[in-house]
PDBQT receptor file of N, H, CA, C and O in Angstrom, charges set to zero:
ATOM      1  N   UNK A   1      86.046 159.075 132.670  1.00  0.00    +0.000 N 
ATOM      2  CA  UNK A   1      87.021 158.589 133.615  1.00  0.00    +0.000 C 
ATOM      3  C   UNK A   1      87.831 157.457 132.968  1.00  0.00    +0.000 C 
ATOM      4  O   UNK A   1      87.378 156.320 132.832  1.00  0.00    +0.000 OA
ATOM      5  N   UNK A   2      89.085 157.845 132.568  1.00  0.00    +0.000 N 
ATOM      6  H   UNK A   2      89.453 158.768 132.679  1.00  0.00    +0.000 HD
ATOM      7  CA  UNK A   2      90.139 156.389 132.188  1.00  0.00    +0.000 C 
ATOM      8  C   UNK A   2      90.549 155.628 133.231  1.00  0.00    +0.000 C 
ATOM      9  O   UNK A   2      90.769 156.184 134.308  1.00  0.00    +0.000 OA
ATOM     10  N   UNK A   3      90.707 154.354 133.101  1.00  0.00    +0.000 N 
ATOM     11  H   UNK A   3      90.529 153.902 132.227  1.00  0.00    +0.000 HD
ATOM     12  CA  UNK A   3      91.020 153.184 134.375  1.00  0.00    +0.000 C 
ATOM     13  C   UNK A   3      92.355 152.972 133.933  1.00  0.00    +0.000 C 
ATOM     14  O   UNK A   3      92.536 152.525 132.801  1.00  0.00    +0.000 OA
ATOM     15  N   UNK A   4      93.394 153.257 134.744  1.00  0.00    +0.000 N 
ATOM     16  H   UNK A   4      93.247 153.620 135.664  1.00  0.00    +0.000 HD
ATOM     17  CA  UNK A   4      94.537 152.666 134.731  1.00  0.00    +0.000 C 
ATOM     18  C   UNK A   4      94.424 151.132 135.213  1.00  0.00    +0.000 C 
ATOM     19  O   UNK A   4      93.556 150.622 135.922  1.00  0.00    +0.000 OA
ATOM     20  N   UNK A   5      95.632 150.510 134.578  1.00  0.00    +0.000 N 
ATOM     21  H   UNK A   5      96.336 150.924 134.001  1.00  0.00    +0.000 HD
ATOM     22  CA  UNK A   5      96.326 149.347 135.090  1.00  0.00    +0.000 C 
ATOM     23  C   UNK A   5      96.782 149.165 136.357  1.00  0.00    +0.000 C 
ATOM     24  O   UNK A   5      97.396 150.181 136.685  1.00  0.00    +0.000 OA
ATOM     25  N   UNK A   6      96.775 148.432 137.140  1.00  0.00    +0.000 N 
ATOM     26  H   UNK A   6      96.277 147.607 136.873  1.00  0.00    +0.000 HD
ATOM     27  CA  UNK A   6      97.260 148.432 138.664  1.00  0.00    +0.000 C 
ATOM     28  C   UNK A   6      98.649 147.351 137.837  1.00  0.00    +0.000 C 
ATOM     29  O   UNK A   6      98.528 146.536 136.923  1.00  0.00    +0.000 OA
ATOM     30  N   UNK A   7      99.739 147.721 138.507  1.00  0.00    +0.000 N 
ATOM     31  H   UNK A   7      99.837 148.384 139.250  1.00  0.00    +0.000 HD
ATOM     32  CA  UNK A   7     100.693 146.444 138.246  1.00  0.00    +0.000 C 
ATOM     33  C   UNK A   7     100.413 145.605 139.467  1.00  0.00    +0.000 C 
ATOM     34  O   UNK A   7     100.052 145.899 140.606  1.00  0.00    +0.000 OA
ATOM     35  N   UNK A   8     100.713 144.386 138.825  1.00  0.00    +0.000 N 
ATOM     36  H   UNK A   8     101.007 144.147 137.899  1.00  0.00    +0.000 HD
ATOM     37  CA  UNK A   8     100.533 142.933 139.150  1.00  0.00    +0.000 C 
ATOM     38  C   UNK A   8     101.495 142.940 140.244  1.00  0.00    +0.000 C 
ATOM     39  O   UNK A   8     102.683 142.890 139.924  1.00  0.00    +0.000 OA
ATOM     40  N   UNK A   9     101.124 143.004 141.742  1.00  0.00    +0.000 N 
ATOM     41  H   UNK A   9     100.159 143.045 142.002  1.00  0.00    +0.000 HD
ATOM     42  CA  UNK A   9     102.439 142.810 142.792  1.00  0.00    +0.000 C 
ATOM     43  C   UNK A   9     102.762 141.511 142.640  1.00  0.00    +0.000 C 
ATOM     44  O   UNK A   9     101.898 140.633 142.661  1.00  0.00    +0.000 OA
ATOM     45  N   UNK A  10     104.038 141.264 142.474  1.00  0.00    +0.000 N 
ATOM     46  H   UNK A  10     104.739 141.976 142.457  1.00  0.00    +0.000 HD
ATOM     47  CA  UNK A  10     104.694 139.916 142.651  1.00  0.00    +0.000 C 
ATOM     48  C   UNK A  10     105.874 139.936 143.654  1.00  0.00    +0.000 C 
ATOM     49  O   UNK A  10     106.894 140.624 143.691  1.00  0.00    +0.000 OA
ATOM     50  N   UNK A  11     105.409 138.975 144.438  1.00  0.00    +0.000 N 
ATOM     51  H   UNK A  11     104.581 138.416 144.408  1.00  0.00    +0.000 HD
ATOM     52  CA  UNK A  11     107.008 138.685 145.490  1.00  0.00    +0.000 C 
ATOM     53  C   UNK A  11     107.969 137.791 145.449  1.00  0.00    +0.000 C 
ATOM     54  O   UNK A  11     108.028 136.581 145.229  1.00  0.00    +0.000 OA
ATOM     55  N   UNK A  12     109.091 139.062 145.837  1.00  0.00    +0.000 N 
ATOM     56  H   UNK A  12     109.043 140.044 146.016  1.00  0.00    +0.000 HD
ATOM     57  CA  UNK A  12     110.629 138.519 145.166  1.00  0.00    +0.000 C 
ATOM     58  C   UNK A  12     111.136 137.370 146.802  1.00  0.00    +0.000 C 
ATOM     59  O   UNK A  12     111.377 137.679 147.969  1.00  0.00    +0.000 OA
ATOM     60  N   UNK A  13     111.112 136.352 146.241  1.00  0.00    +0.000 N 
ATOM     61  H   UNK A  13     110.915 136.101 145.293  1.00  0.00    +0.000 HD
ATOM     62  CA  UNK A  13     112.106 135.512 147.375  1.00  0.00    +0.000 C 
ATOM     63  C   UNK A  13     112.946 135.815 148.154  1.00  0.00    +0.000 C 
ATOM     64  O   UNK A  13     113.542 136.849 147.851  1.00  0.00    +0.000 OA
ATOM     65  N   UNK A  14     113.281 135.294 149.136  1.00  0.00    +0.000 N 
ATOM     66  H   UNK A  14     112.798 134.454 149.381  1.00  0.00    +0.000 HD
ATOM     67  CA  UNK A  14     114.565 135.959 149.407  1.00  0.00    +0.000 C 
ATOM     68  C   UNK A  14     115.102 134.724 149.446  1.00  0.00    +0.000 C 
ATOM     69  O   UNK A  14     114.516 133.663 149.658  1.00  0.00    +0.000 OA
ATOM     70  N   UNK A  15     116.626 134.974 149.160  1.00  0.00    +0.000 N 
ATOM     71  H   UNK A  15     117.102 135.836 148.988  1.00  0.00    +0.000 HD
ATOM     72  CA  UNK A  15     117.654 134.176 148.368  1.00  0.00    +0.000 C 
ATOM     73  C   UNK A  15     119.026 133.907 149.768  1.00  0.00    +0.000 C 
ATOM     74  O   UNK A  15     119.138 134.533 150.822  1.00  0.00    +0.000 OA
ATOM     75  N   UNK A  16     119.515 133.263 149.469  1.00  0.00    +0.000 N 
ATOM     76  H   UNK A  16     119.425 132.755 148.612  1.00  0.00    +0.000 HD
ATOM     77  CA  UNK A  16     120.539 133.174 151.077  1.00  0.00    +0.000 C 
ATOM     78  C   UNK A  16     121.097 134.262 150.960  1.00  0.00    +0.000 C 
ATOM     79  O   UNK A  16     120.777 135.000 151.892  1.00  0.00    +0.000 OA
ATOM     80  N   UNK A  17     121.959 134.841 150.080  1.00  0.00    +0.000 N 
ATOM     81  H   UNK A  17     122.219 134.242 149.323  1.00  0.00    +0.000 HD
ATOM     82  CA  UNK A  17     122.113 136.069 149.968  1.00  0.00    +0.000 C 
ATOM     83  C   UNK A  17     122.047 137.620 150.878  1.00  0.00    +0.000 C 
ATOM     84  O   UNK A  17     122.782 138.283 151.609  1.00  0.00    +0.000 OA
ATOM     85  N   UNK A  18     120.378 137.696 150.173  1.00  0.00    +0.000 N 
ATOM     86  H   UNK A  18     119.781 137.157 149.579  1.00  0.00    +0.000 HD
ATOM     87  CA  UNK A  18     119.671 138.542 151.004  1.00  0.00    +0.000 C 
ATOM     88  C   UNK A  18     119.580 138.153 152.650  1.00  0.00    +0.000 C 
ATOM     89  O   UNK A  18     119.698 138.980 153.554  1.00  0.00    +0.000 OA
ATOM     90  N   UNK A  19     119.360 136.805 152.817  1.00  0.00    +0.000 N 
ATOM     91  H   UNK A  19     119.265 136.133 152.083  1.00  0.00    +0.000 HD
ATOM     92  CA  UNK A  19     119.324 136.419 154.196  1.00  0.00    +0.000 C 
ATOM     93  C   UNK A  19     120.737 136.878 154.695  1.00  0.00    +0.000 C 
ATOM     94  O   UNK A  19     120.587 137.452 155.774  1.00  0.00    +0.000 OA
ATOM     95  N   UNK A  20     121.725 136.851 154.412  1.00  0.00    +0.000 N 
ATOM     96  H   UNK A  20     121.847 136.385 153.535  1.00  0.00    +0.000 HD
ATOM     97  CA  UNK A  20     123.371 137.137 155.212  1.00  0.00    +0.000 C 
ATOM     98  C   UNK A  20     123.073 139.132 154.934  1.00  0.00    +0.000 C 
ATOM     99  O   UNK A  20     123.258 139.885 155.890  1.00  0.00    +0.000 OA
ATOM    100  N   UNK A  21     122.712 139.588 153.820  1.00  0.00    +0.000 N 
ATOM    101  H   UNK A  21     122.561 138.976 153.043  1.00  0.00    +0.000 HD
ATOM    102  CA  UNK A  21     122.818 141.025 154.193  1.00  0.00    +0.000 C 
ATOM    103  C   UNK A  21     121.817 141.436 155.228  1.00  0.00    +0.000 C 
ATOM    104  O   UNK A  21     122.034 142.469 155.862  1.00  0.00    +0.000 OA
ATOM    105  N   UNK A  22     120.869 140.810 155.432  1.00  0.00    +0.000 N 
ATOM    106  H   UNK A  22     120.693 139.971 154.917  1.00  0.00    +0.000 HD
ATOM    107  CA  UNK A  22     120.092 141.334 156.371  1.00  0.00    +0.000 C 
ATOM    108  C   UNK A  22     120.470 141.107 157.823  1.00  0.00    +0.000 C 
ATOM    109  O   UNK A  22     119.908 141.708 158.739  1.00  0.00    +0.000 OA
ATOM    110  N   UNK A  23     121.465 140.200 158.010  1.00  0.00    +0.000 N 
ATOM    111  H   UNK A  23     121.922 139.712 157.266  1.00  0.00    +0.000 HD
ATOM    112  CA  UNK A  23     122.153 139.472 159.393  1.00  0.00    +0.000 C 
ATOM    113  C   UNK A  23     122.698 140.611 159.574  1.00  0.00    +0.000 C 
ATOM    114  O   UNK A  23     122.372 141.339 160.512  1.00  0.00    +0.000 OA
ATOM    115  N   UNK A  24     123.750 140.976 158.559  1.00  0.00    +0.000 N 
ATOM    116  H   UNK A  24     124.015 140.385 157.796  1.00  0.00    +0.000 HD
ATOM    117  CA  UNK A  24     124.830 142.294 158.761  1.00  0.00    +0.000 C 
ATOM    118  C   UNK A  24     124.190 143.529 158.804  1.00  0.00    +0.000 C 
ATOM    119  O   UNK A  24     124.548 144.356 159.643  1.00  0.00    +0.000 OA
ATOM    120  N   UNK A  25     123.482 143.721 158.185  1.00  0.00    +0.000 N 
ATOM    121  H   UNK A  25     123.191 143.049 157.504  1.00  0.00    +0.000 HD
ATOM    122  CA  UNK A  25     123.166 145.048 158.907  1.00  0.00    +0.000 C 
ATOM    123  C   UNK A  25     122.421 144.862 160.168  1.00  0.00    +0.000 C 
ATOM    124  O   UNK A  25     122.646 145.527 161.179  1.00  0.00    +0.000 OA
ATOM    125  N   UNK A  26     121.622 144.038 160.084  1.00  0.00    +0.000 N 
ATOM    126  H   UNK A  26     121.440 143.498 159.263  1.00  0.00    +0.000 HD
ATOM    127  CA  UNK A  26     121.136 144.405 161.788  1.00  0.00    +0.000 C 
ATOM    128  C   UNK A  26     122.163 144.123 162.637  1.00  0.00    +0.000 C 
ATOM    129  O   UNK A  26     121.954 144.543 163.775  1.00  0.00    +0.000 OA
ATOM    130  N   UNK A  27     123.354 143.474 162.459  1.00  0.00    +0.000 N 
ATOM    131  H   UNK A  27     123.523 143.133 161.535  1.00  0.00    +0.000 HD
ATOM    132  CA  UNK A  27     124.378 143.568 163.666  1.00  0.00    +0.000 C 
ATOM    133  C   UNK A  27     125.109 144.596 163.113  1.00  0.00    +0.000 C 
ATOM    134  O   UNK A  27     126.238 144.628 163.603  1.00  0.00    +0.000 OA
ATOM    135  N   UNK A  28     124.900 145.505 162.231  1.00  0.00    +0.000 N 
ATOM    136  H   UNK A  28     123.983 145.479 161.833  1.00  0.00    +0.000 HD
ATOM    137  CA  UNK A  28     125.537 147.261 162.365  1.00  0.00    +0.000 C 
ATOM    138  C   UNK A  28     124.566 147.818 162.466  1.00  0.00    +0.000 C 
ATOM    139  O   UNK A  28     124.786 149.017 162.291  1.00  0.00    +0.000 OA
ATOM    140  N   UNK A  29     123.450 147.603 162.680  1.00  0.00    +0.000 N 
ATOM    141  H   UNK A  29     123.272 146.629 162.822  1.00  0.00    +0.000 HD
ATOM    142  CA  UNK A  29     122.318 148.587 163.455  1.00  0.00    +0.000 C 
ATOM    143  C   UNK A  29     121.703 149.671 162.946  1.00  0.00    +0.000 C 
ATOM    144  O   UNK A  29     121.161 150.655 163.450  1.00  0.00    +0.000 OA
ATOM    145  N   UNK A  30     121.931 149.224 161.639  1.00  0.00    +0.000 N 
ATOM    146  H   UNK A  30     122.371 148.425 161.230  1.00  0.00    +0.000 HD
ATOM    147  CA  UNK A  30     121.546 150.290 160.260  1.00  0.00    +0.000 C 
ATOM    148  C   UNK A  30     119.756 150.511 160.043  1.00  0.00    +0.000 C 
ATOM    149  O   UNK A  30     118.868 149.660 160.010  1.00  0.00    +0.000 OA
ATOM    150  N   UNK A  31     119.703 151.663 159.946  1.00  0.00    +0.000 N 
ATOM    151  H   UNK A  31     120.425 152.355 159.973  1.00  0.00    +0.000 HD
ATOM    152  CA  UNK A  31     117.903 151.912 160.175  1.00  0.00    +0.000 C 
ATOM    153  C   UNK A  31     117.292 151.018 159.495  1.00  0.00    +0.000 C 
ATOM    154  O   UNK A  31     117.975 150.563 158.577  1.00  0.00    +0.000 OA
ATOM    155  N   UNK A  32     116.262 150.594 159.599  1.00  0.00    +0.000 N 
ATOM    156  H   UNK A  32     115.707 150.963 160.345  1.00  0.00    +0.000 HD
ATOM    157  CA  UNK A  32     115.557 149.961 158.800  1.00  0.00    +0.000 C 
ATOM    158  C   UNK A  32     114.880 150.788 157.668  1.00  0.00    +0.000 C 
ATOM    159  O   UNK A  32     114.268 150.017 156.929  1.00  0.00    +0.000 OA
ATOM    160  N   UNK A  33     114.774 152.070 157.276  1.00  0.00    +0.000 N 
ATOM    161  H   UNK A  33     115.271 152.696 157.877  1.00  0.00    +0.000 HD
ATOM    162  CA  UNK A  33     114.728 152.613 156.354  1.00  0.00    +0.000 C 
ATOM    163  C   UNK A  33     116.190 152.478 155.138  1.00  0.00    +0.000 C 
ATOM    164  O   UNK A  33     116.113 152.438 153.910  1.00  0.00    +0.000 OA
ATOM    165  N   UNK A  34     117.152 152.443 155.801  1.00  0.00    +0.000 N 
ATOM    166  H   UNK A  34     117.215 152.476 156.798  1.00  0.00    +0.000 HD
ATOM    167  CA  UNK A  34     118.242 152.264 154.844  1.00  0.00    +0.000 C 
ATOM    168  C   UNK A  34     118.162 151.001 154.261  1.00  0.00    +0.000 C 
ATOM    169  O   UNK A  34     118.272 150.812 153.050  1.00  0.00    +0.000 OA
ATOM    170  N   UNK A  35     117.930 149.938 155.278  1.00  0.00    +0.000 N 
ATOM    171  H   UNK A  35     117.841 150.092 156.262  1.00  0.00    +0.000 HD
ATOM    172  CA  UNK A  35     117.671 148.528 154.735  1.00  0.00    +0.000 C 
ATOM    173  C   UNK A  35     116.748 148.399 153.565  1.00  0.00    +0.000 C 
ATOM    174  O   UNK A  35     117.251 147.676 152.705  1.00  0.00    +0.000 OA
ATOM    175  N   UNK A  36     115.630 148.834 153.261  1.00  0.00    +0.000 N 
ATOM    176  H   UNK A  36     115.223 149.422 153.960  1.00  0.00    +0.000 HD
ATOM    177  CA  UNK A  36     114.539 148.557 152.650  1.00  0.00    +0.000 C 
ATOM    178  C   UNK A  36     115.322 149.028 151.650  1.00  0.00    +0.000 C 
ATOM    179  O   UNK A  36     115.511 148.285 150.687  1.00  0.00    +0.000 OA
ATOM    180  N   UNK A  37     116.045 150.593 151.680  1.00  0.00    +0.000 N 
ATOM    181  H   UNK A  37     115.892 151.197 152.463  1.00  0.00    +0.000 HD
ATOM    182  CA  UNK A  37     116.722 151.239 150.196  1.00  0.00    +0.000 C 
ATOM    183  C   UNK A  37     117.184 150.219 149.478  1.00  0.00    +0.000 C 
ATOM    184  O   UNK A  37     116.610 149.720 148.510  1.00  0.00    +0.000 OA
ATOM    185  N   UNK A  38     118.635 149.763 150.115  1.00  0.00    +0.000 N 
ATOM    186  H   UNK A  38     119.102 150.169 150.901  1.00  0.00    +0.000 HD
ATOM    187  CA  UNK A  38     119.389 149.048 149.911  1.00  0.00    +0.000 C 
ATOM    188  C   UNK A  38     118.788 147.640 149.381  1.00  0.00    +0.000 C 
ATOM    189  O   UNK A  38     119.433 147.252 148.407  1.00  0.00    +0.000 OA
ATOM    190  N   UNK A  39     118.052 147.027 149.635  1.00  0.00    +0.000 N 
ATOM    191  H   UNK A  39     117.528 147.342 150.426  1.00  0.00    +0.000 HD
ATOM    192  CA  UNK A  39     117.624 146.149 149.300  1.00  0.00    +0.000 C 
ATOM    193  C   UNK A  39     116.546 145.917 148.067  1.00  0.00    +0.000 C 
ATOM    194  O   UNK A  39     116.464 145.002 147.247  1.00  0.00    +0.000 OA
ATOM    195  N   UNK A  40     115.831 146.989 148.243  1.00  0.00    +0.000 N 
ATOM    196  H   UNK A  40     115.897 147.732 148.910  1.00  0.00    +0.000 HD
ATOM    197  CA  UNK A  40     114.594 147.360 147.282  1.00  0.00    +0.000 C 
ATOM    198  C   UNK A  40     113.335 146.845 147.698  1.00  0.00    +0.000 C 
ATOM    199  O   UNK A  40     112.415 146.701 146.893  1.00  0.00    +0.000 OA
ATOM    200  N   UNK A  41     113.239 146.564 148.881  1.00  0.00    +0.000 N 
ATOM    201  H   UNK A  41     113.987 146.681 149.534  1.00  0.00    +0.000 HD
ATOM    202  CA  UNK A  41     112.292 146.306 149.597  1.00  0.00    +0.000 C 
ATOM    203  C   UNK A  41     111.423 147.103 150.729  1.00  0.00    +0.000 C 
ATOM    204  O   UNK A  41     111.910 147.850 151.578  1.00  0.00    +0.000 OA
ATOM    205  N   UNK A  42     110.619 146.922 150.635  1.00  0.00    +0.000 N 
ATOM    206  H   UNK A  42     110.224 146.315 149.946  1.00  0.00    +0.000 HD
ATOM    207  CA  UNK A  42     109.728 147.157 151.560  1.00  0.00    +0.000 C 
ATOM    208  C   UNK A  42     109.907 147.032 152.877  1.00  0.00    +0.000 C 
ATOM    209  O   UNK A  42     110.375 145.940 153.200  1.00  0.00    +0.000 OA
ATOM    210  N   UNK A  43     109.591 148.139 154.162  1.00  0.00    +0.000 N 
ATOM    211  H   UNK A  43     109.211 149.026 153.900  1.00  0.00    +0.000 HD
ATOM    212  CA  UNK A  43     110.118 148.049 155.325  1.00  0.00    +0.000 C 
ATOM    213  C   UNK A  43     109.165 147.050 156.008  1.00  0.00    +0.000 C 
ATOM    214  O   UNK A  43     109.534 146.337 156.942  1.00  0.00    +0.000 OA
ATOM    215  N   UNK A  44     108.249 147.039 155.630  1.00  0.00    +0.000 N 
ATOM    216  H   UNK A  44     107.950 147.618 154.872  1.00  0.00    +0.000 HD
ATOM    217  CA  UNK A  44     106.943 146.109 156.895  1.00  0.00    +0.000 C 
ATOM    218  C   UNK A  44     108.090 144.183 155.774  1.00  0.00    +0.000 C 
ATOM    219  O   UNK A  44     107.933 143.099 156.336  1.00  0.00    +0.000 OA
ATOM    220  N   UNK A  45     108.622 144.194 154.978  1.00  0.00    +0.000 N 
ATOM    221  H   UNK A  45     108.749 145.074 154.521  1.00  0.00    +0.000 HD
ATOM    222  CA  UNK A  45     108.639 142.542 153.934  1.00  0.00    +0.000 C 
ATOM    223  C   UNK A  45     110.001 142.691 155.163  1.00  0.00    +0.000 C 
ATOM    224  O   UNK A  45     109.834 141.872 156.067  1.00  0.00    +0.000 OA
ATOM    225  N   UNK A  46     111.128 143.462 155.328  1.00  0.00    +0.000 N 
ATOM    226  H   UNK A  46     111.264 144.127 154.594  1.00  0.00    +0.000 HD
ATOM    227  CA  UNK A  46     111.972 143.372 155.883  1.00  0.00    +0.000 C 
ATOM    228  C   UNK A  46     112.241 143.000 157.298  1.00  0.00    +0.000 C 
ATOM    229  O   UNK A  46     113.209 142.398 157.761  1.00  0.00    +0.000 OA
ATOM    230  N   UNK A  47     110.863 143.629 158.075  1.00  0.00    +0.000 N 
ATOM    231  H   UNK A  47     110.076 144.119 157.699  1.00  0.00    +0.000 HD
ATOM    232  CA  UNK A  47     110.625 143.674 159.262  1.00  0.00    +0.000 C 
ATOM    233  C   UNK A  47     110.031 142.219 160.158  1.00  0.00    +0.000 C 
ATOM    234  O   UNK A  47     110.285 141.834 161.299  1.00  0.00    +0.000 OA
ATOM    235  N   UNK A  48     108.786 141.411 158.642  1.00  0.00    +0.000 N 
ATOM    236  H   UNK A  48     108.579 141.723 157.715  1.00  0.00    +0.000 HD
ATOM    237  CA  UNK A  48     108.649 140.374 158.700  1.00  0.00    +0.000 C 
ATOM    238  C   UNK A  48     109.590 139.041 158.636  1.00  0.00    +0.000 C 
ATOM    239  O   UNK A  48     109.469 138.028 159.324  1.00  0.00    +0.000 OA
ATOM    240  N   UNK A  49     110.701 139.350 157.481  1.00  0.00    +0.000 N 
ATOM    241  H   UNK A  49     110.800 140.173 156.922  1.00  0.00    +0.000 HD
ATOM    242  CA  UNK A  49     111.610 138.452 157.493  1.00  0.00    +0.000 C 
ATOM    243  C   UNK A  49     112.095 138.248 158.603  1.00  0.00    +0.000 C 
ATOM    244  O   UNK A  49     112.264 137.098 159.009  1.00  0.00    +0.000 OA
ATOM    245  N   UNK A  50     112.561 139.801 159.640  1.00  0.00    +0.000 N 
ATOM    246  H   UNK A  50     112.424 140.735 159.310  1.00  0.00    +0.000 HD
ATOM    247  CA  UNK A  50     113.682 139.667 160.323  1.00  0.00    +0.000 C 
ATOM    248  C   UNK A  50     112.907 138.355 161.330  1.00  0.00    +0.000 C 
ATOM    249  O   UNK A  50     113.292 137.230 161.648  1.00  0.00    +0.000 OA
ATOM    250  N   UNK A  51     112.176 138.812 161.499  1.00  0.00    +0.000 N 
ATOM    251  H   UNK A  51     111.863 139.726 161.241  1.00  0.00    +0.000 HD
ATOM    252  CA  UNK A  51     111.176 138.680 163.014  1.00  0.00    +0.000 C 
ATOM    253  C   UNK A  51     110.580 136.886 162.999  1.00  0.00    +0.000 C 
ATOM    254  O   UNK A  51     110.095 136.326 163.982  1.00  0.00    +0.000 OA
ATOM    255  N   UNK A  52     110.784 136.245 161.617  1.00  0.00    +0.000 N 
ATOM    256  H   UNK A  52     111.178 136.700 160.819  1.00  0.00    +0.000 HD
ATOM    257  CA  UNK A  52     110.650 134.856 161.116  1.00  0.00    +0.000 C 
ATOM    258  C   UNK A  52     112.063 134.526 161.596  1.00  0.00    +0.000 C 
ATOM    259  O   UNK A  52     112.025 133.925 162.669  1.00  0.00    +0.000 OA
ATOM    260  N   UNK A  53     113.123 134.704 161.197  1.00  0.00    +0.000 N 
ATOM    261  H   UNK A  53     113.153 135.193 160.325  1.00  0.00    +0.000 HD
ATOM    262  CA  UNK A  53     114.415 134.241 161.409  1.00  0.00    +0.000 C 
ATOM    263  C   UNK A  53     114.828 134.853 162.750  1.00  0.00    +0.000 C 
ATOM    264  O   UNK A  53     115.983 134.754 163.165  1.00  0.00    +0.000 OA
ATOM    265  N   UNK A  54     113.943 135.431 163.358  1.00  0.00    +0.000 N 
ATOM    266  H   UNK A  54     113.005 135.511 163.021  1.00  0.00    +0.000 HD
ATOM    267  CA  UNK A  54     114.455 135.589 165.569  1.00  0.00    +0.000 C 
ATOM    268  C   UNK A  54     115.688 136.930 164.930  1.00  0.00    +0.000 C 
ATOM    269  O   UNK A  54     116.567 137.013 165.787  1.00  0.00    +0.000 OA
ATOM    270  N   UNK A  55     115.905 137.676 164.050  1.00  0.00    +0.000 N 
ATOM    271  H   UNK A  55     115.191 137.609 163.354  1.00  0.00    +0.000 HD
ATOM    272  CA  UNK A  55     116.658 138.910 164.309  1.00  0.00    +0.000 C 
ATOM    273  C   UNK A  55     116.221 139.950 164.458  1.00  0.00    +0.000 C 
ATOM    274  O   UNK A  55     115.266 140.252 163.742  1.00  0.00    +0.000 OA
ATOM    275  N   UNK A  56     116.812 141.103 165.606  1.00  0.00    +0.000 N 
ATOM    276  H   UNK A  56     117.587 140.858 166.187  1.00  0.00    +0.000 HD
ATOM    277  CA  UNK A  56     116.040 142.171 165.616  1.00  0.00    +0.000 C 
ATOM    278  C   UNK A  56     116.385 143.407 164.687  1.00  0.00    +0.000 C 
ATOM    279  O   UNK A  56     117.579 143.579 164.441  1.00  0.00    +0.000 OA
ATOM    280  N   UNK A  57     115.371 144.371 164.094  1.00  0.00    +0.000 N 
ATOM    281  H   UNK A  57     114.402 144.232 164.294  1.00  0.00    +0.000 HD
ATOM    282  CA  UNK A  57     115.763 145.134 163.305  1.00  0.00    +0.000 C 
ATOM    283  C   UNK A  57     115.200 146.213 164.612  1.00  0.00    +0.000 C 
ATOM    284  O   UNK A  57     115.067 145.828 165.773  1.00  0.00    +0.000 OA
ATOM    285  N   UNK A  58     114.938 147.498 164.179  1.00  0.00    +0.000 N 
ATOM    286  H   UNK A  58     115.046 147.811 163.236  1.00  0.00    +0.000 HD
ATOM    287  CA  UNK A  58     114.694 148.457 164.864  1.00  0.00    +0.000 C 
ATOM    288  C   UNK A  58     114.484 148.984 165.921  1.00  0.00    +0.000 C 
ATOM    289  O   UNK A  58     115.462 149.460 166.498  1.00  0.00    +0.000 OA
ATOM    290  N   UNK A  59     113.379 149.074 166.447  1.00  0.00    +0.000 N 
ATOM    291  H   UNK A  59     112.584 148.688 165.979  1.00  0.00    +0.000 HD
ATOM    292  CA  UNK A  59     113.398 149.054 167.609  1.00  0.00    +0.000 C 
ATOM    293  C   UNK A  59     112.829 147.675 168.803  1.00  0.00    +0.000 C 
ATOM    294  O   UNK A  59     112.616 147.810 170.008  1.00  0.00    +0.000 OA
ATOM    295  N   UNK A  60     112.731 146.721 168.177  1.00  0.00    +0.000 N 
ATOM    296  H   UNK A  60     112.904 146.612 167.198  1.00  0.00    +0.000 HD
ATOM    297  CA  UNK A  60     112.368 145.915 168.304  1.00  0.00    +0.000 C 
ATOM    298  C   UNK A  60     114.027 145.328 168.977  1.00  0.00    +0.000 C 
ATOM    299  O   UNK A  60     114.017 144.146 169.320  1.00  0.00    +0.000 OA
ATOM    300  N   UNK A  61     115.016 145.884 169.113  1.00  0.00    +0.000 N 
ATOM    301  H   UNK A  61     115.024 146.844 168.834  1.00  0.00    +0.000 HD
ATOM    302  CA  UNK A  61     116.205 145.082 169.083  1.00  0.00    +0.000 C 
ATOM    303  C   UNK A  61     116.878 144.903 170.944  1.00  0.00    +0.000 C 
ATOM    304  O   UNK A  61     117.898 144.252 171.172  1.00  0.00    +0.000 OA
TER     305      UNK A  61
């Protein structure tokens, strides 16, 4: 049995940036699957951000 390497998860900040694209799409109401694309993130990291900063993403809105 060979043991692979697990890569090392590291988390990416979010930057003001990312904070204003995530404003705009949830006020265009864009799935939260597109969001995660677009971003390169993860839907549960996206879902948490929103929900820290009081915006609603999905159905949550």
């Amino acid at each position: 049995m060979v043991k692979t390497k697990k890569k090392k998860q590291t988390r990416k900040p979010y930057t003001p940036a990312d904070i204003k694209l995530l404003r705009q799409q949830s006020k265009a109401r864009t799935p939260v699957v597109k969001i995660a694309k677009l971003m390169k993130r993860t839907e549960g990291s996206l879902r948490q951000k929103a929900r820290t900063l009081g915006i609603g993403l999905g159905h949550q809105r």
